[in-house]
C-alpha positions as CSV (number, residue, x, y, z in Angstrom):
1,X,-31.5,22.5,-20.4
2,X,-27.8,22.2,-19.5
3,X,-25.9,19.5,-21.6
4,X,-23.9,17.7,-19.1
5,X,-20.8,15.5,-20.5
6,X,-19.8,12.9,-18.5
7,X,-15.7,12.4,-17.6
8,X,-13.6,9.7,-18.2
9,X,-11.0,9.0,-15.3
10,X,-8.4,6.7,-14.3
11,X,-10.0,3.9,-12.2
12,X,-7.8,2.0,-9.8
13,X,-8.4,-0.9,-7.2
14,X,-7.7,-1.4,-3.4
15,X,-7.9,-4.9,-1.9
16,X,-8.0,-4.7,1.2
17,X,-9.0,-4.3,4.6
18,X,-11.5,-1.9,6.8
19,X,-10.0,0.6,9.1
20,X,-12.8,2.0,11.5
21,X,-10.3,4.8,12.5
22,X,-10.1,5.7,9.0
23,X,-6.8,6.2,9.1
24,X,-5.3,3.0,7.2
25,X,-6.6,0.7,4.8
26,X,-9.6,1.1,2.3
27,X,-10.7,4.0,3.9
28,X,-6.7,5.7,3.5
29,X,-6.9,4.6,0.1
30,X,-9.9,5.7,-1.5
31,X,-8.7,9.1,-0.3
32,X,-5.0,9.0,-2.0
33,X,-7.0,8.0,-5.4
34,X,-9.5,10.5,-5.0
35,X,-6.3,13.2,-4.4
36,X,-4.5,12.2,-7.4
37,X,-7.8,12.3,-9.1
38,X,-8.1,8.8,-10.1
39,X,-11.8,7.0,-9.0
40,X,-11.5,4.5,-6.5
41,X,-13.2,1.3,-6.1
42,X,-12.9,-1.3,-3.6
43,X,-12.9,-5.2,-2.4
44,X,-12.8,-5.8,1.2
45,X,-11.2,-8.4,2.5
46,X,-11.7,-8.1,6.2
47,X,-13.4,-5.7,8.8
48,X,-11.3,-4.5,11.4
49,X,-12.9,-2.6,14.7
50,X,-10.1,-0.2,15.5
51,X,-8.9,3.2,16.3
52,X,-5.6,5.4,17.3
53,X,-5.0,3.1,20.2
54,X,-5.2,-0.3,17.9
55,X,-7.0,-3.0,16.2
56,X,-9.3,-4.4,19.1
57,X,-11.5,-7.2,16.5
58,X,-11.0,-8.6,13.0
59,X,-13.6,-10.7,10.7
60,X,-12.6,-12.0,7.5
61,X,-15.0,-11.7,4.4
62,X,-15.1,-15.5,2.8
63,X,-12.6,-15.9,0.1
64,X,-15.6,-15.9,-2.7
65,X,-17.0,-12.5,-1.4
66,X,-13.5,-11.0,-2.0
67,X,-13.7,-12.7,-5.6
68,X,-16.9,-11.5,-6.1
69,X,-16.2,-7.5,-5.0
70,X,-13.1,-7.9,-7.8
71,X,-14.7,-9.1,-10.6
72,X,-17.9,-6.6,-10.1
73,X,-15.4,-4.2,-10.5
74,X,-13.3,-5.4,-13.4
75,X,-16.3,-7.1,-15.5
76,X,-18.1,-3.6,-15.7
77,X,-15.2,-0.6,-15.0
78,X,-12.1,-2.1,-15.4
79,X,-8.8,-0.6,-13.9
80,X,-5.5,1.1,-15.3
81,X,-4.2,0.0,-11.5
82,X,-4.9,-2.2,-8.3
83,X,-3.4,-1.6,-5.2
84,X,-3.4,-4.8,-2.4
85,X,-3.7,-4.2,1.0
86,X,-4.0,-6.2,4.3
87,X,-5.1,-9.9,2.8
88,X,-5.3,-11.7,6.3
89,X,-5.2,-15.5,5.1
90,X,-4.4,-18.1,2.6
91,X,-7.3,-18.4,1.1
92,X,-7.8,-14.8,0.4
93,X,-4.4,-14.5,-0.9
94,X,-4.7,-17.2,-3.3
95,X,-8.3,-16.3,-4.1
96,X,-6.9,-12.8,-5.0
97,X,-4.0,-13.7,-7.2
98,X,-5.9,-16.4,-8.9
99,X,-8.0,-13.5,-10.0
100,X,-4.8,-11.4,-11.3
101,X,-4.2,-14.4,-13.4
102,X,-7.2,-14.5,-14.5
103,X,-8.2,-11.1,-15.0
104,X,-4.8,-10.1,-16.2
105,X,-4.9,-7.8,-13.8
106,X,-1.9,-5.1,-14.6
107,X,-0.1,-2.5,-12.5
108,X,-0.6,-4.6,-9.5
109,X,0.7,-3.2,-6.4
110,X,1.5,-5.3,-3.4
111,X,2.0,-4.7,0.0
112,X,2.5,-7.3,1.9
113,X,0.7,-6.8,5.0
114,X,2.4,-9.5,7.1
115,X,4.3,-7.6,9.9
116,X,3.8,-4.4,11.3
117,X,6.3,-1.3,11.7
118,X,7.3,-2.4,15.1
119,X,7.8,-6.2,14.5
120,X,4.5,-8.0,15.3
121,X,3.8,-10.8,12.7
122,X,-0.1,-10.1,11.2
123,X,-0.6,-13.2,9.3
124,X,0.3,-17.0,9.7
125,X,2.4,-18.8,8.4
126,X,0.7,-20.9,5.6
127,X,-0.1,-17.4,4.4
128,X,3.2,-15.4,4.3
129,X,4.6,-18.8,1.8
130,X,1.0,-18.5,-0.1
131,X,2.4,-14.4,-0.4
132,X,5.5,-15.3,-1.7
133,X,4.7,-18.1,-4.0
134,X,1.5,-17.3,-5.8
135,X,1.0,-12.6,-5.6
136,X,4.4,-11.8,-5.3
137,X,5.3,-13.2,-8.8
138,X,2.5,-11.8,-10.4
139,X,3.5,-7.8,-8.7
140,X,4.8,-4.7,-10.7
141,X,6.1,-3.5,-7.3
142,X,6.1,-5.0,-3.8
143,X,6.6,-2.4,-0.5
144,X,7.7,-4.1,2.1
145,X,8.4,-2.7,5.4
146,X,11.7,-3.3,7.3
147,X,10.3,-6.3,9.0
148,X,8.1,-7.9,5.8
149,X,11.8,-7.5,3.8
150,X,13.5,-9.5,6.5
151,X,10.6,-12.4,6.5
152,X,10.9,-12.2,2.7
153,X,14.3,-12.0,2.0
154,X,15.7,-14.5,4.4
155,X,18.4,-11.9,6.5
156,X,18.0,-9.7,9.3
157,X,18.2,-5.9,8.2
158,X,20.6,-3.5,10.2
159,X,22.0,-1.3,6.8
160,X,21.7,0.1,4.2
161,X,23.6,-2.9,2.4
162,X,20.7,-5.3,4.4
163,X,18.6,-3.4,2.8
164,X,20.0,-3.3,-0.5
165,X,20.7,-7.1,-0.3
166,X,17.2,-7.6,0.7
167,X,15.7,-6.2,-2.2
168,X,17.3,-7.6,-4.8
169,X,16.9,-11.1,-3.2
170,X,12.5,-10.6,-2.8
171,X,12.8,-9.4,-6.5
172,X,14.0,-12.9,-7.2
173,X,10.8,-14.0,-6.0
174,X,9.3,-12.6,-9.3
175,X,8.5,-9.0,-8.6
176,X,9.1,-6.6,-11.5
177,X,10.5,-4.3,-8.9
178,X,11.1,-3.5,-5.1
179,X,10.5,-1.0,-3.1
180,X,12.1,-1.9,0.8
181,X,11.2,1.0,2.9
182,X,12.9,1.8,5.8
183,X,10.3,3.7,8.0
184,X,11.4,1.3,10.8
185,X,14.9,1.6,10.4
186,X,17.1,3.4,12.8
187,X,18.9,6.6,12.7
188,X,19.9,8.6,9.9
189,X,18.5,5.6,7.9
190,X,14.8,6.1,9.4
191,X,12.8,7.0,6.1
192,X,15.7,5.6,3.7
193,X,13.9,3.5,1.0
194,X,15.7,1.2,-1.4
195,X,14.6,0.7,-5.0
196,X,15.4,-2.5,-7.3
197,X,14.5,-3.2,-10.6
198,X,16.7,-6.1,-11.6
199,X,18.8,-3.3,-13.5
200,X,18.7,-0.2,-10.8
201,X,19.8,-0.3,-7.4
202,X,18.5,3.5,-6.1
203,X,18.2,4.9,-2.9
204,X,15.5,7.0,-2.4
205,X,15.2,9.6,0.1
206,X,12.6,12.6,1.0
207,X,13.1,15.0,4.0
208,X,12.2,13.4,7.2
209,X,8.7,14.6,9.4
210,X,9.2,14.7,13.3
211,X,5.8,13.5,14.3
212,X,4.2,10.3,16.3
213,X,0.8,10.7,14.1
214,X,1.9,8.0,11.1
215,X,-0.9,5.5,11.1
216,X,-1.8,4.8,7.7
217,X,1.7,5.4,5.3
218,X,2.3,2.3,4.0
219,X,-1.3,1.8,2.9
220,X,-1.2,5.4,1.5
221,X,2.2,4.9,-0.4
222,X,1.2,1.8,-2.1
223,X,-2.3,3.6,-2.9
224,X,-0.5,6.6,-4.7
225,X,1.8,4.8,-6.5
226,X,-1.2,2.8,-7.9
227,X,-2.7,5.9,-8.3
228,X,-0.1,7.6,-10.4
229,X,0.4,3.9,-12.5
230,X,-3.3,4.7,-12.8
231,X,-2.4,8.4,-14.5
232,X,0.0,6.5,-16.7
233,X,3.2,7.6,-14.6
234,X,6.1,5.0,-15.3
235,X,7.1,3.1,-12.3
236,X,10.1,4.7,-10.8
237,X,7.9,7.9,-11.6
238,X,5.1,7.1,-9.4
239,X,7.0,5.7,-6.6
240,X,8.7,9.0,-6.3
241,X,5.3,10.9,-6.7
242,X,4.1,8.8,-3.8
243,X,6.7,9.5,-1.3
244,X,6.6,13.4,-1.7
245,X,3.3,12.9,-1.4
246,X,3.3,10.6,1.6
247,X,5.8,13.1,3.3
248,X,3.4,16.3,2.4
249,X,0.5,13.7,4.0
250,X,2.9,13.5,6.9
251,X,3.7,17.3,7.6
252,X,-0.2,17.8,8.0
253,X,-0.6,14.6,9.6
254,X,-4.0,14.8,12.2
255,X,-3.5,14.8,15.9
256,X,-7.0,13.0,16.4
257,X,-7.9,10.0,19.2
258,X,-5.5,9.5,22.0
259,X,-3.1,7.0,20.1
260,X,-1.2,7.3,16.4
261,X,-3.5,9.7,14.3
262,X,-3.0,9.1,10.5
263,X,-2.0,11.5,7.9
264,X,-3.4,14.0,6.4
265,X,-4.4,12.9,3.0
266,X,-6.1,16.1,1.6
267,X,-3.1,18.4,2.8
268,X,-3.4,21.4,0.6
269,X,-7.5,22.0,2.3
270,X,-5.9,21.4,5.7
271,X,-3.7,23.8,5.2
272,X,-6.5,26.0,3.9
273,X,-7.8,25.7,7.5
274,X,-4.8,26.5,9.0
275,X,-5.0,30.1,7.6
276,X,-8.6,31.2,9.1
């Protein structure tokens, strides 16, 4: 009989919601950790009926389900990373970084699922302050959008100064660092993301991808730079990781349904298939 050993991996978290397209949240994440070879687990905090075209239904899991899903997880496997994802309300967002506290959850990234690319606010009120004042604090790195970075950093973004502005006024809010992407941003700016550290003011840049099919990136940027935090990259190190892989992703992305289609999260098979 064959002796099999068994492997020991980097394990890393997602938090967040379910995308029936498959294109965005759990589902976009568990396939960024299993490409960077990291095992995924998962704690859902909502189930969303959507595809290409958008989200047409969402139920939120009770706060103490969420709980429940994370400290299965962290009791028995444990994590070197944990990525947050679409949260939905305030109890869920307080539920979850009560846990973090508790837990000592490290390496948590946050994306702060409060507005989408084009503008439209996802979450109330009560829990974009519960965002800012209780998981915010407690993040290693927080990825907001355009849009998120305006809410959060009180200005309205137009620049590359805006941006750089904005950044270094959310990583007030507690954040070890800040990553402010600029996905929505106009121009010759579109894809321009702005790092701060409290010491570092970068701009980061990757070559841009002409194509409509982009559901999905922020969910899969986060989830690769937990996945390389997972691998034991240092931070500034795994968010540069994640965006050439993101914009690998993005060059393969799917042309599937008859809206967005996501990216293309297993690229080097796809283009594998390209060549029979």
């Amino acid at each position: 009989m064959t002796e099999v050993s068994a492997l020991t991996v980097p394990v890393a978290l997602t938090i967040a919601g379910s995308d029936s397209g498959g294109g965005a949240g759990i589902q976009a994440d568990l396939r960024t950790f299993s490409f960077h070879c990291v095992h995924g687990t998962s704690a859902i905090t909502c189930v969303t009926a959507q595809n290409t075209l958008g989200v047409n239904r969402v139920d939120p899991l009770p706060a103490a389900a969420v709980v429940a899903q994370i400290q299965a997880v962290i009791t028995d496997i444990g994590v070197q990373a944990t990525k947050t994802g679409m949260l939905l309300n305030q109890e869920i967002i307080l539920a979850v970084a009560r846990q973090v506290t508790e837990l000592k959850i490290a390496n948590v990234v946050v994306d702060p699922v409060m507005v989408s690319r084009a503008g439209a606010q996802l979450i109330d009120d009560a829990a974009v302050a519960c965002l800012r004042e209780k998981l915010i604090p407690q993040a290693t790195i927080v990825t907001p959008n355009r849009y998120e970075a305006q809410m959060l950093g009180g200005l309205e973004i137009q620049s590359l100064a805006d941006m750089e502005q904005a950044a270094q006024r959310i990583h007030k809010l507690g954040a070890q660092a800040v990553l402010v992407k600029g996905g929505g941003m106009p121009g010759s700016l579109r894809g321009v993301d702005v790092w701060f550290d409290g010491d570092r003011l970068l701009t980061l840049t990757t070559s841009l991808v002409e194509t409509t099919n982009t559901h999905g990136t922020g969910c899969t940027l986060a989830a690769a730079i937990a996945a390389n935090l997972a691998r034991g990259k240092d931070l500034l190190t795994a968010v540069q990781l994640a965006k050439d892989y993101v914009t690998n992703a993005l060059n393969y992305a799917l042309s599937i349904g008859k809206g967005q289609g996501p990216v293309g999260h297993f690229f080097p098979l796809l283009a594998k298939t390209t060549e029979l």
